[in-house]
C-alpha positions as CSV (number, residue, x, y, z in Angstrom):
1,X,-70.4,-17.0,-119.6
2,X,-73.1,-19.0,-117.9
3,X,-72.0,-22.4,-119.5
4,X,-68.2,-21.2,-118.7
5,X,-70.1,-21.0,-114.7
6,X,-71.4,-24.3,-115.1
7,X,-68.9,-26.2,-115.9
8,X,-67.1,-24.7,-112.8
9,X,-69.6,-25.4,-110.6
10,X,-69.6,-29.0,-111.7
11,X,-66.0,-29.5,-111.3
12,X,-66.0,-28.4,-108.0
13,X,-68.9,-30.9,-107.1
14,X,-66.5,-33.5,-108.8
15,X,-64.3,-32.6,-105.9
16,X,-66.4,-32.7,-103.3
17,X,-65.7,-35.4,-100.7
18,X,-69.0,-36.3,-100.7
19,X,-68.0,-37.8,-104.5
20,X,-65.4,-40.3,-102.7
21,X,-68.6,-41.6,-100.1
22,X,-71.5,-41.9,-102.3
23,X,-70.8,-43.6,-105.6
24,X,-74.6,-42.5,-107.1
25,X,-73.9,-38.8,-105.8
26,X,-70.2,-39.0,-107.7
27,X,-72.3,-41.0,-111.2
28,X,-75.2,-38.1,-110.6
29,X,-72.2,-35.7,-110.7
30,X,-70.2,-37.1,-112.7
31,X,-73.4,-37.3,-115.5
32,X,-73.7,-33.3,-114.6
33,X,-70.0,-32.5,-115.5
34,X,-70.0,-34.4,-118.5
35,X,-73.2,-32.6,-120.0
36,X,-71.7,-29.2,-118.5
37,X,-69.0,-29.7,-120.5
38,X,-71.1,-30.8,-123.9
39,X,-73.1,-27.6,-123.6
40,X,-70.4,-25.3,-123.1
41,X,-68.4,-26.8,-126.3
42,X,-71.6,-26.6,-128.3
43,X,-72.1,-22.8,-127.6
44,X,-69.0,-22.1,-127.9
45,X,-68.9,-24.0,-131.6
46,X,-71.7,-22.0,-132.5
47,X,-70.2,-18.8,-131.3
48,X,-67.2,-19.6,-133.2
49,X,-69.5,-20.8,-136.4
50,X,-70.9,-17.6,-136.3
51,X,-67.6,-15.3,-136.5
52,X,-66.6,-17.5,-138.9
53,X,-69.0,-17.1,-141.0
54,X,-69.9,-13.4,-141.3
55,X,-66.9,-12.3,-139.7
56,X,-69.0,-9.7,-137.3
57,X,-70.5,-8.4,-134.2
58,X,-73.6,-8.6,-136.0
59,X,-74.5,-12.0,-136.6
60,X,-74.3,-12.8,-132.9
61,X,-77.0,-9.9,-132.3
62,X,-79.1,-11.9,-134.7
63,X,-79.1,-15.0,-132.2
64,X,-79.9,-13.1,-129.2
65,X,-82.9,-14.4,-128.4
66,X,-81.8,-17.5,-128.6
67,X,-78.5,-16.7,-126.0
68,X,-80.1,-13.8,-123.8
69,X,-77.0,-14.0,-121.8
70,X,-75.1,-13.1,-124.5
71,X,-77.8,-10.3,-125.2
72,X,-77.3,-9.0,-121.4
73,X,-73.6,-8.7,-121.8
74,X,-73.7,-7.0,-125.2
75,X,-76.1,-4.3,-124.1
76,X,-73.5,-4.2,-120.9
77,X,-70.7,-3.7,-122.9
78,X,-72.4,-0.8,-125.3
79,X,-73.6,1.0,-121.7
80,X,-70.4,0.8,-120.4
81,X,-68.7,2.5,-123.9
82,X,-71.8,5.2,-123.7
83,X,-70.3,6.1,-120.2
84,X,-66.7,5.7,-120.9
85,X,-66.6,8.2,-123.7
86,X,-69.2,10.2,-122.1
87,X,-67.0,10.7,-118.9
88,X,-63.7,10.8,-121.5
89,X,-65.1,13.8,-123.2
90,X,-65.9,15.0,-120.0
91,X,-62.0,15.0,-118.9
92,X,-61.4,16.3,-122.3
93,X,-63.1,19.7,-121.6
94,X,-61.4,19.7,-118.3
95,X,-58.1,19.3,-119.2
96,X,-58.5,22.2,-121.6
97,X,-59.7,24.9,-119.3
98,X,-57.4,27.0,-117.3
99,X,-56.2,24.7,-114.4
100,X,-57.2,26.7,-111.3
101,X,-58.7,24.8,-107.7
102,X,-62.0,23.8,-108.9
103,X,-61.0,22.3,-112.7
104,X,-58.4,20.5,-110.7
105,X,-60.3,18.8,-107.7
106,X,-62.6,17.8,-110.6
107,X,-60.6,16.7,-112.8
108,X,-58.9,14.2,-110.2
109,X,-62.1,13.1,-109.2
């Protein structure tokens, strides 16, 4: 996700007027973009490699010290499952008690 931000952020300096007037700001940028775009192909070779090659979830959670960002949004993702089946179960119990004013406001909430 961060080399996918990177590489947007250095295509928008690419468009920058400020590329058009200064031709050592457009090579500086131009440099940027170019190894933007490198690092995001390389992660995303190595994210591939590793599917590929164990074929799960896993494998990536071995590397996550080496790609904390993909360590952040992993733990992200688990939280937000912990929540959605905590608040699922939740619904659940309300849909199966006698539907009277309270179950209802709640239930809607």
């Amino acid at each position: 996700a961060m080399s996918k931000s990177a590489v947007k952020i250095s295509s928008d300096l690419l468009s920058n007027p400020l590329c058009e007037q200064e031709p050592s700001f457009l090579e500086m940028v131009t440099a940027f973009d170019t190894a933007m775009k490198r690092m995001d192909s390389f992660n995303q070779e190595k994210v591939d490699w590793l599917w590929l090659e164990n074929g799960s979830a896993e494998s990536v959670l071995e590397f996550s010290s080496v790609f904390p960002s993909l360590n952040m949004a992993v733990k992200r993702r688990e939280q937000t499952l912990q929540d959605y089946k905590r608040l699922q179960s939740k619904v659940e119990k309300y849909e199966e008690k006698e539907r009277t004013g309270p179950v209802l406001a709640k239930l809607h909430q």
